[in-house]
N, CA, C and O atoms as a Tinker XYZ file with bonds, in Angstrom:
   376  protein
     1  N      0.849000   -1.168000    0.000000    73     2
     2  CA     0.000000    0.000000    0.000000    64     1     3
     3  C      0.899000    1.237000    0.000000    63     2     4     5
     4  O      1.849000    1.184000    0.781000    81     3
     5  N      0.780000    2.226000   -0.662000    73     3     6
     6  CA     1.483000    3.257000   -1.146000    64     5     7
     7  C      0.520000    4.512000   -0.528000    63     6     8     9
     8  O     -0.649000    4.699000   -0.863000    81     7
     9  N      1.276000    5.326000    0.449000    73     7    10
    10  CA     0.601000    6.821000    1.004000    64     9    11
    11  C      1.611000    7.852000    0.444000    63    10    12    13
    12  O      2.733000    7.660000   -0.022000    81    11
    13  N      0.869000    9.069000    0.623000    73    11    14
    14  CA     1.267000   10.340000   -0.022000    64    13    15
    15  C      1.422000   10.665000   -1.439000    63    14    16    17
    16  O      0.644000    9.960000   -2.083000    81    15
    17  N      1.932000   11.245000   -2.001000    73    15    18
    18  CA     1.458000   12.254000   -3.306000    64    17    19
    19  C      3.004000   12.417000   -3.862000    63    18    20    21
    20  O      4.099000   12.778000   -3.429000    81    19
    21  N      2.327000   11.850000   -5.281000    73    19    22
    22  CA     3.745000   11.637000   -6.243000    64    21    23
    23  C      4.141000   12.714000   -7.123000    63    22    24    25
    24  O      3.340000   12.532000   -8.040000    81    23
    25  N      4.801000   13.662000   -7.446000    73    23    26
    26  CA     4.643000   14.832000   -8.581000    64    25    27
    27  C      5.407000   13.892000   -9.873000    63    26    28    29
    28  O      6.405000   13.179000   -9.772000    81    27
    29  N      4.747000   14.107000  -10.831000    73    27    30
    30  CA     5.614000   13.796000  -12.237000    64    29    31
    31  C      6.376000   15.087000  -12.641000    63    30    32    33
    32  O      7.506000   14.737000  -12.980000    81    31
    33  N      6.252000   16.268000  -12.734000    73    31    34
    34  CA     6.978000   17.841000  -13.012000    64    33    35
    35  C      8.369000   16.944000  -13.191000    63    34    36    37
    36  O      8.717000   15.882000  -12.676000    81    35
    37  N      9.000000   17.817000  -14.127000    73    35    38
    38  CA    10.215000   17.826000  -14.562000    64    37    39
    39  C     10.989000   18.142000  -13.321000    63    38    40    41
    40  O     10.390000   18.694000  -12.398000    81    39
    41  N     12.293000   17.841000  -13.200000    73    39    42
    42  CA    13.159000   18.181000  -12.345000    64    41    43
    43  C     14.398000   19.215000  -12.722000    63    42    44    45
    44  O     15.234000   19.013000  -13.602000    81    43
    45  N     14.328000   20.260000  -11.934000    73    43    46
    46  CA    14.889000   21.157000  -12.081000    64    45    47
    47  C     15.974000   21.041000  -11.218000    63    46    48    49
    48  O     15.976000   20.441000  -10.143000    81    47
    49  N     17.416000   21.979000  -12.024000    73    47    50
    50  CA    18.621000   21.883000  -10.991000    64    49    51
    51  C     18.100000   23.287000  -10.127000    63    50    52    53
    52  O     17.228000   24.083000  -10.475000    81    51
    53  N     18.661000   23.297000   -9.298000    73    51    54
    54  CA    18.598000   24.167000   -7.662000    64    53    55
    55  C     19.632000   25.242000   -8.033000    63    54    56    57
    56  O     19.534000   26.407000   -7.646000    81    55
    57  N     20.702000   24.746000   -8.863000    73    55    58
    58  CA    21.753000   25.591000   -9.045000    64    57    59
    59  C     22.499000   25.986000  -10.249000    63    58    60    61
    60  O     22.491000   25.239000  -11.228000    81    59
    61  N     23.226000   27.242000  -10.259000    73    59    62
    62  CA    23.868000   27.501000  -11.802000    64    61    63
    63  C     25.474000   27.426000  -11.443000    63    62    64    65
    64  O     26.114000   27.833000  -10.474000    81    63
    65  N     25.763000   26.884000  -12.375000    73    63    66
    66  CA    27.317000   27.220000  -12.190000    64    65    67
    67  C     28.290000   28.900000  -11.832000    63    66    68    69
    68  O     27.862000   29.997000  -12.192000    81    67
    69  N     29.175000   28.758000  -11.322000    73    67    70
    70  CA    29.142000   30.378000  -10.476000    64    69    71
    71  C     29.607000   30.945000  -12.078000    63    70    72    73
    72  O     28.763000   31.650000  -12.631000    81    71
    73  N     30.672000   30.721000  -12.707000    73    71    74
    74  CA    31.236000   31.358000  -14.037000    64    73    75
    75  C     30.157000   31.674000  -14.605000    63    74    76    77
    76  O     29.966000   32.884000  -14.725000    81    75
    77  N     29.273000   30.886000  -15.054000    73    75    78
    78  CA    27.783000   31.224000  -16.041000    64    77    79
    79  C     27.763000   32.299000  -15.224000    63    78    80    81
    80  O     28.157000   33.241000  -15.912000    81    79
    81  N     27.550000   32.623000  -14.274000    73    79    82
    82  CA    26.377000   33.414000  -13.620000    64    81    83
    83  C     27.113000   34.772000  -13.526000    63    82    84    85
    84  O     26.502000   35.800000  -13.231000    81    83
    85  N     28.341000   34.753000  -13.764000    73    83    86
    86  CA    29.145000   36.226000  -13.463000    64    85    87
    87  C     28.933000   36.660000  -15.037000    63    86    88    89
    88  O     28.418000   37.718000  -15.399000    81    87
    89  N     29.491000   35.512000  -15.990000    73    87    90
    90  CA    29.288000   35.803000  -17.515000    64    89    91
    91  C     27.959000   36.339000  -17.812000    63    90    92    93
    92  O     28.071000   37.414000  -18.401000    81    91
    93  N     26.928000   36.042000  -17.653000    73    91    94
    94  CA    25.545000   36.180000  -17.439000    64    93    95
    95  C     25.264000   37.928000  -16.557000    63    94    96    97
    96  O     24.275000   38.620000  -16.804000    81    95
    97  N     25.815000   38.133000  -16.056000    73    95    98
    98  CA    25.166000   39.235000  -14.981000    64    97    99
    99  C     26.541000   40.358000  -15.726000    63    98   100   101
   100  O     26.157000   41.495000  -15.999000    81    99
   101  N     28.209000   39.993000  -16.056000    73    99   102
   102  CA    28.484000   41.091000  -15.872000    64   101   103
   103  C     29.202000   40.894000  -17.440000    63   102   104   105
   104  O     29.173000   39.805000  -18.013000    81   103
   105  N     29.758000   41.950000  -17.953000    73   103   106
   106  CA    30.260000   42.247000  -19.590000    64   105   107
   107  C     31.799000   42.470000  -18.559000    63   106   108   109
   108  O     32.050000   43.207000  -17.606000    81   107
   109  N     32.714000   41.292000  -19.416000    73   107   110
   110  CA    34.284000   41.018000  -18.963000    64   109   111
   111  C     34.679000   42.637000  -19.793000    63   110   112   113
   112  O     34.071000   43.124000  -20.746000    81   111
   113  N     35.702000   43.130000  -19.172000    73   111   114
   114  CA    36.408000   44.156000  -19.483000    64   113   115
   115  C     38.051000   43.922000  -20.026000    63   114   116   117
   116  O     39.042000   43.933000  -19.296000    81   115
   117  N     38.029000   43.716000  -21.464000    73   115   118
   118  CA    39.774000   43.119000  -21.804000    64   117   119
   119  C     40.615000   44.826000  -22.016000    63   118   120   121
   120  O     40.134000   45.956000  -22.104000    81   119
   121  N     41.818000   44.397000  -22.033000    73   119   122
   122  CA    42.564000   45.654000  -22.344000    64   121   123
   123  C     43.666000   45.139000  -23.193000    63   122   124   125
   124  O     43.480000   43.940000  -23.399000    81   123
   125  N     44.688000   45.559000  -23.736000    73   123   126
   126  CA    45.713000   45.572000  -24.568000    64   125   127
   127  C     46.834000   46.539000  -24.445000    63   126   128   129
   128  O     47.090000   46.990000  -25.561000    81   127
   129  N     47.553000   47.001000  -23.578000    73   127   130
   130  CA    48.650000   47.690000  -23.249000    64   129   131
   131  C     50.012000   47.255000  -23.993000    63   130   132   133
   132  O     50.297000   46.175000  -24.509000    81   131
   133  N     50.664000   48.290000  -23.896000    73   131   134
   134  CA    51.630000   48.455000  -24.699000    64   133   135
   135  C     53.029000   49.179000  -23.415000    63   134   136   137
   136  O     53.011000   50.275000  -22.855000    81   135
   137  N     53.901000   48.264000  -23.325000    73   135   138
   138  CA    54.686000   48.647000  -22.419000    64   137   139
   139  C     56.698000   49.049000  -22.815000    63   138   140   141
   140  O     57.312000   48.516000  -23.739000    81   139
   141  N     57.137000   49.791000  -22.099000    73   139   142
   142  CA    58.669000   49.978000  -22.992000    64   141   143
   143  C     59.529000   48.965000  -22.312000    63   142   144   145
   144  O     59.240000   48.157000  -21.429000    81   143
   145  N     60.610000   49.189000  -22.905000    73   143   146
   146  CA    61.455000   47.634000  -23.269000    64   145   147
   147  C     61.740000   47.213000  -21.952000    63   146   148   149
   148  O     62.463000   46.220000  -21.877000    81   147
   149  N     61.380000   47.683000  -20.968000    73   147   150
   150  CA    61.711000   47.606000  -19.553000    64   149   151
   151  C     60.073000   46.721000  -18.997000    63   150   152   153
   152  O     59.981000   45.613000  -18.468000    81   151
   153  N     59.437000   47.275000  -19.202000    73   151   154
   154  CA    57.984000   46.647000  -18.510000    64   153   155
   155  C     57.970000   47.609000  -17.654000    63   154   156   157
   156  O     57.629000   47.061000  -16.605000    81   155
   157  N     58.151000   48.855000  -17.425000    73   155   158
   158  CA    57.960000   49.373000  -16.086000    64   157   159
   159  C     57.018000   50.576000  -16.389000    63   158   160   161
   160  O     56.754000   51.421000  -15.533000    81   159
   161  N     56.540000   50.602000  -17.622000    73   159   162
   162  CA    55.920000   51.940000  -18.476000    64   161   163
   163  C     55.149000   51.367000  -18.902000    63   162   164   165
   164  O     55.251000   50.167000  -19.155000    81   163
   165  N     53.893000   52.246000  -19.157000    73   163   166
   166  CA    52.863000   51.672000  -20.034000    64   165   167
   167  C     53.472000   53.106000  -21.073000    63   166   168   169
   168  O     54.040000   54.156000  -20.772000    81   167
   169  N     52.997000   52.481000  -22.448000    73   167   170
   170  CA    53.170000   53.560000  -23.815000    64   169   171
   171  C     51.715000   54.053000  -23.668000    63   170   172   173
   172  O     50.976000   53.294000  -23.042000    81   171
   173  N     51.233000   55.081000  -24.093000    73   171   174
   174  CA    49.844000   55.679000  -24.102000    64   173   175
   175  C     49.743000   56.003000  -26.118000    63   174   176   177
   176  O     48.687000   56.017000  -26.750000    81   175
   177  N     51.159000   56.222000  -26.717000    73   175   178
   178  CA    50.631000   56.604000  -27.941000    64   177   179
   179  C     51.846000   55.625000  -28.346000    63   178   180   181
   180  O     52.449000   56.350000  -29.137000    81   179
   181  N     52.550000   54.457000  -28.289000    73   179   182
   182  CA    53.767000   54.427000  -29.091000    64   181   183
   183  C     53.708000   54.104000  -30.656000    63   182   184   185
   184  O     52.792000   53.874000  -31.445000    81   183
   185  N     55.112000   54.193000  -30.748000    73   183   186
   186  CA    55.145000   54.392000  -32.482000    64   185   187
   187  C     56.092000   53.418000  -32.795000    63   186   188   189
   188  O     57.158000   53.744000  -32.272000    81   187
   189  N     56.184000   52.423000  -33.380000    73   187   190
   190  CA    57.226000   51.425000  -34.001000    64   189   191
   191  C     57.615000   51.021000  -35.056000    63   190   192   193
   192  O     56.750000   51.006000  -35.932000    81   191
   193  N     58.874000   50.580000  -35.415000    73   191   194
   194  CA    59.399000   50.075000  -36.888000    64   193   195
   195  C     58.849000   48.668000  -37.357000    63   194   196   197
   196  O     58.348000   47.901000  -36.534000    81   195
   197  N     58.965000   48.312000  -38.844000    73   195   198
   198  CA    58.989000   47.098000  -38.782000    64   197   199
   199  C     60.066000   46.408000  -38.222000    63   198   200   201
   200  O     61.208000   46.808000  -38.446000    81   199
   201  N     59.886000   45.551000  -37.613000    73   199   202
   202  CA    60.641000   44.363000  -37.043000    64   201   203
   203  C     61.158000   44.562000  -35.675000    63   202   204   205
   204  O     61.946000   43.770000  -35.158000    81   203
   205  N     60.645000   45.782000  -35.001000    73   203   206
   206  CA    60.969000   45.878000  -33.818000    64   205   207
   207  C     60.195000   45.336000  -32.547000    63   206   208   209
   208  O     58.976000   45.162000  -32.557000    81   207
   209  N     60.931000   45.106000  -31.551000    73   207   210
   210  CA    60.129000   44.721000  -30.294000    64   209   211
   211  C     59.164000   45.221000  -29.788000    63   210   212   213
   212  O     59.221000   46.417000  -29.505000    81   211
   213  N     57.686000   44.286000  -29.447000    73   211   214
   214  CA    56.794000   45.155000  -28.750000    64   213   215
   215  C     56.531000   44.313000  -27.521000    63   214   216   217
   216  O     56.512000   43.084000  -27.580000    81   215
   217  N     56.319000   45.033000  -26.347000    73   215   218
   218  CA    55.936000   44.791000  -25.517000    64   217   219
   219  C     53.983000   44.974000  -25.050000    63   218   220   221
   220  O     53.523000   46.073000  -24.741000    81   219
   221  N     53.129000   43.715000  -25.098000    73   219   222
   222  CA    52.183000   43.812000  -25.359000    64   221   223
   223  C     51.447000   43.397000  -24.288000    63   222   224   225
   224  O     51.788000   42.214000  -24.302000    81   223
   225  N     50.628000   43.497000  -23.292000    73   223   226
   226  CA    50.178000   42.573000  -22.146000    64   225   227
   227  C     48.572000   42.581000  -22.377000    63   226   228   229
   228  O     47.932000   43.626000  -22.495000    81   227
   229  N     48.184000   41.693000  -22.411000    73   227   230
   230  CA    46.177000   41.625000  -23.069000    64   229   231
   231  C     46.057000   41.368000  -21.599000    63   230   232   233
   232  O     47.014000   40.969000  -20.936000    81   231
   233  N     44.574000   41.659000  -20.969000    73   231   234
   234  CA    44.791000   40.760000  -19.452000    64   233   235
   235  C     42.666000   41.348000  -19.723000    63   234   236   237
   236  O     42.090000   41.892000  -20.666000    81   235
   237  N     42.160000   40.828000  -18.293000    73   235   238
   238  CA    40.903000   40.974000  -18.249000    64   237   239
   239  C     40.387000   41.215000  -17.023000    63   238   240   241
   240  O     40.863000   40.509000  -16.135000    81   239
   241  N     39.461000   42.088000  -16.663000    73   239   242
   242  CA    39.363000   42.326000  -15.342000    64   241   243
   243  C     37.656000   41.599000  -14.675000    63   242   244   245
   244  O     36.534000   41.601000  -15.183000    81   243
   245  N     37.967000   41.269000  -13.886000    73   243   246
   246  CA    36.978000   39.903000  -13.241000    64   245   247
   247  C     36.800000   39.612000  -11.667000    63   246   248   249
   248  O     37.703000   39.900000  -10.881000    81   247
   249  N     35.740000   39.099000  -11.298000    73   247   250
   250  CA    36.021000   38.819000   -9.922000    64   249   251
   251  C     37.072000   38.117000   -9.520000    63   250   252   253
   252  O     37.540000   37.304000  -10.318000    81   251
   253  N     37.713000   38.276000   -8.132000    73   251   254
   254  CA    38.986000   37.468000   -8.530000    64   253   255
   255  C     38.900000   36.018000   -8.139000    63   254   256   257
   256  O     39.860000   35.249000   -8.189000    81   255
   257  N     37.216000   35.567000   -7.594000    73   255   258
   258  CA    37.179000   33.971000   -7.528000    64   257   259
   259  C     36.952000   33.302000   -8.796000    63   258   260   261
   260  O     36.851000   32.081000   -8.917000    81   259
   261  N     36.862000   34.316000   -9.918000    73   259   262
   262  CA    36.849000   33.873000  -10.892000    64   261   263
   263  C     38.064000   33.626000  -12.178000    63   262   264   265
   264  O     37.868000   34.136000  -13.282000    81   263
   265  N     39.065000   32.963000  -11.956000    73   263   266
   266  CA    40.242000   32.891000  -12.642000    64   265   267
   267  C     40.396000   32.860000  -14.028000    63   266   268   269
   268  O     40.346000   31.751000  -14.561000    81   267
   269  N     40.569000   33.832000  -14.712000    73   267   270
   270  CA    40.623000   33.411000  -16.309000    64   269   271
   271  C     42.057000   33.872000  -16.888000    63   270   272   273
   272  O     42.852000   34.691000  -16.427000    81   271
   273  N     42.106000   33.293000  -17.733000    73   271   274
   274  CA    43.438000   33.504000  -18.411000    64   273   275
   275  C     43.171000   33.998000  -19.757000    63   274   276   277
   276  O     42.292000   33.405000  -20.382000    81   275
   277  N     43.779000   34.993000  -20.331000    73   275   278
   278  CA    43.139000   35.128000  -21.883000    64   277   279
   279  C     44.403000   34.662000  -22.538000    63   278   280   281
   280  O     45.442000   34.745000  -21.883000    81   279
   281  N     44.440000   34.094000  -23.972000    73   279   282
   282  CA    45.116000   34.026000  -25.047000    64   281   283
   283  C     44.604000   34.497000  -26.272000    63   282   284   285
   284  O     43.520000   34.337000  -26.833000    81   283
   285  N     45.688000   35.149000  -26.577000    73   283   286
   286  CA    46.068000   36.371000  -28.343000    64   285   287
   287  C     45.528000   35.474000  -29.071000    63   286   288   289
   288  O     46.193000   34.530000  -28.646000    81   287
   289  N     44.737000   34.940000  -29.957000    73   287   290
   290  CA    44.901000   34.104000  -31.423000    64   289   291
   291  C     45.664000   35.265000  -32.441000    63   290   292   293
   292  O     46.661000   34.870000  -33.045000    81   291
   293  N     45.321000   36.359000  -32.598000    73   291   294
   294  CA    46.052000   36.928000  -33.516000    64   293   295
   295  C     45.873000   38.234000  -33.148000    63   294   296   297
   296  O     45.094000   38.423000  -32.214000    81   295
   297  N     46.467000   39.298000  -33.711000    73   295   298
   298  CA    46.477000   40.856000  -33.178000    64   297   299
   299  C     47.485000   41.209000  -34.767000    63   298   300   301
   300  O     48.124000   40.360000  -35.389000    81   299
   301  N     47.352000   42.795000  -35.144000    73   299   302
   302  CA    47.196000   43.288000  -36.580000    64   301   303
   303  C     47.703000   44.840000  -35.956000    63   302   304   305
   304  O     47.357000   45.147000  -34.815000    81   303
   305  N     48.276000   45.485000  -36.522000    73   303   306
   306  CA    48.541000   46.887000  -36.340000    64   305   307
   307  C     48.244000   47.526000  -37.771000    63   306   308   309
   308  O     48.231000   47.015000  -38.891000    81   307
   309  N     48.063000   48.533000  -37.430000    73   307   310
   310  CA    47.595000   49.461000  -39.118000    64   309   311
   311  C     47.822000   50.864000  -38.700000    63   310   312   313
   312  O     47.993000   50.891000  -37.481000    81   311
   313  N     47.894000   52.134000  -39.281000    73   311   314
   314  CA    47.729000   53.078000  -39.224000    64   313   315
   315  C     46.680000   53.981000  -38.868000    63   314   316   317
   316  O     46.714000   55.120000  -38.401000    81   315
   317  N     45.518000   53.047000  -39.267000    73   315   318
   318  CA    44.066000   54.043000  -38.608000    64   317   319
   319  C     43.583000   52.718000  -38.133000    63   318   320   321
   320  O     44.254000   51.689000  -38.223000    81   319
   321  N     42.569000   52.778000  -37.699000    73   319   322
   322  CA    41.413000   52.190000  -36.948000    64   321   323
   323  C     41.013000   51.774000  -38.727000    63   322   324   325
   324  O     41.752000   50.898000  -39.175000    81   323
   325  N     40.044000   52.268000  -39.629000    73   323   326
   326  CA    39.766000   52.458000  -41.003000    64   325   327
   327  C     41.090000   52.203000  -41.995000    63   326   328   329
   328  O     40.693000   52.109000  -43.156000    81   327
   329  N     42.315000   52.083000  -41.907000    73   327   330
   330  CA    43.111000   51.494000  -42.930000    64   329   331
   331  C     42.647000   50.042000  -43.622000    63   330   332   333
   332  O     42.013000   49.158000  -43.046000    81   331
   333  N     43.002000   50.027000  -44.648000    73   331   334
   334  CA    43.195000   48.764000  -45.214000    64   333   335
   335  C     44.577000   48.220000  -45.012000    63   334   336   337
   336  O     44.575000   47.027000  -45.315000    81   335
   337  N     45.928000   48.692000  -44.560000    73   335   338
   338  CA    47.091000   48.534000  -44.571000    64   337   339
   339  C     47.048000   47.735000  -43.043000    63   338   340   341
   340  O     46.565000   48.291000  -42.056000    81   339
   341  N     47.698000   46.175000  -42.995000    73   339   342
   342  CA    47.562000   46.020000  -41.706000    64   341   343
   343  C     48.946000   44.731000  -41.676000    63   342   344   345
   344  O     49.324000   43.844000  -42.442000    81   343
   345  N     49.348000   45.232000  -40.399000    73   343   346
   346  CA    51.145000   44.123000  -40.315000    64   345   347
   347  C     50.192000   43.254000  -38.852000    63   346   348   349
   348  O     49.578000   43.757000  -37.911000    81   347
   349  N     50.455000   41.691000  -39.253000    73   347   350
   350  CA    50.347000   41.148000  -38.529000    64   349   351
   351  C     51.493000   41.258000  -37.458000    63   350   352   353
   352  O     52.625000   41.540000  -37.850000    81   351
   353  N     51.218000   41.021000  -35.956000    73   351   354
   354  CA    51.979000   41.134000  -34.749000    64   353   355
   355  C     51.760000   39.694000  -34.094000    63   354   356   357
   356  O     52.692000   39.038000  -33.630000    81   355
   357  N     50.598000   39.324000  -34.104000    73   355   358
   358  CA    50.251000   38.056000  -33.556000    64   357   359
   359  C     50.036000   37.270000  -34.659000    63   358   360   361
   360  O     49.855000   38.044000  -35.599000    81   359
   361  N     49.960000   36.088000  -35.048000    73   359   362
   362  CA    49.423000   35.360000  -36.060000    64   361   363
   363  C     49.406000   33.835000  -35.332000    63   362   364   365
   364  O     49.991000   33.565000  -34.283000    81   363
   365  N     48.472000   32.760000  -36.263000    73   363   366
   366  CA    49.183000   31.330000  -35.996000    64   365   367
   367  C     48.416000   30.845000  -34.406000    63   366   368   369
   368  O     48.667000   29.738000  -33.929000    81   367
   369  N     47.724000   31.571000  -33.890000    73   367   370
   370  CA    47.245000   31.107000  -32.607000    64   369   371
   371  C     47.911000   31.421000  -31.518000    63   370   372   373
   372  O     47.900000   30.772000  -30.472000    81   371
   373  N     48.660000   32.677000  -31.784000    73   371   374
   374  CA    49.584000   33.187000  -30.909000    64   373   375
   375  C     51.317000   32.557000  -30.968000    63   374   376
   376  O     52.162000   33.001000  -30.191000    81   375
């Protein structure tokens, strides 16, 4: 003999994963700095040759229980924002 009351309803999870839920609620903030041959400067306008060294740091700002790492796939320099003229810097998947 069987007492009490059975629900068929779908079963729902109770919970979201915490990453979804920061991705979900907040827009990640990336940056791209440009630093001199030292690392101890950020450049605000620099200007470079072909084939010279750049110092480049991409990074992302986040809660900090939330650990992310970013990687370059590729990055392009040009003269305007609107050029068609563009020197790859990154290529290849970094």
């Amino acid at each position: 003999c069987r007492t009490g009351s059975i629900s068929s309803g779908p079963v729902q999870p109770t919970w979201v994963p915490f990453g979804s839920t920061i991705a979900h609620r907040r827009r990640l903030r990336f940056t791209l700095d440009v630093y001199d041959s030292t690392w101890s400067s950020r450049l605000h306008q620099p200007t470079y040759s072909l084939g010279e060294l750049i110092n480049i740091e991409a990074s992302v700002s986040t809660d900090p229980r939330l650990p992310l790492r970013v990687f370059v796939d590729e990055c392009v320099a040009s003269p305007s924002a609107v050029a068609r003229l563009k020197y790859e810097i990154i290529a290849d998947n970094g």
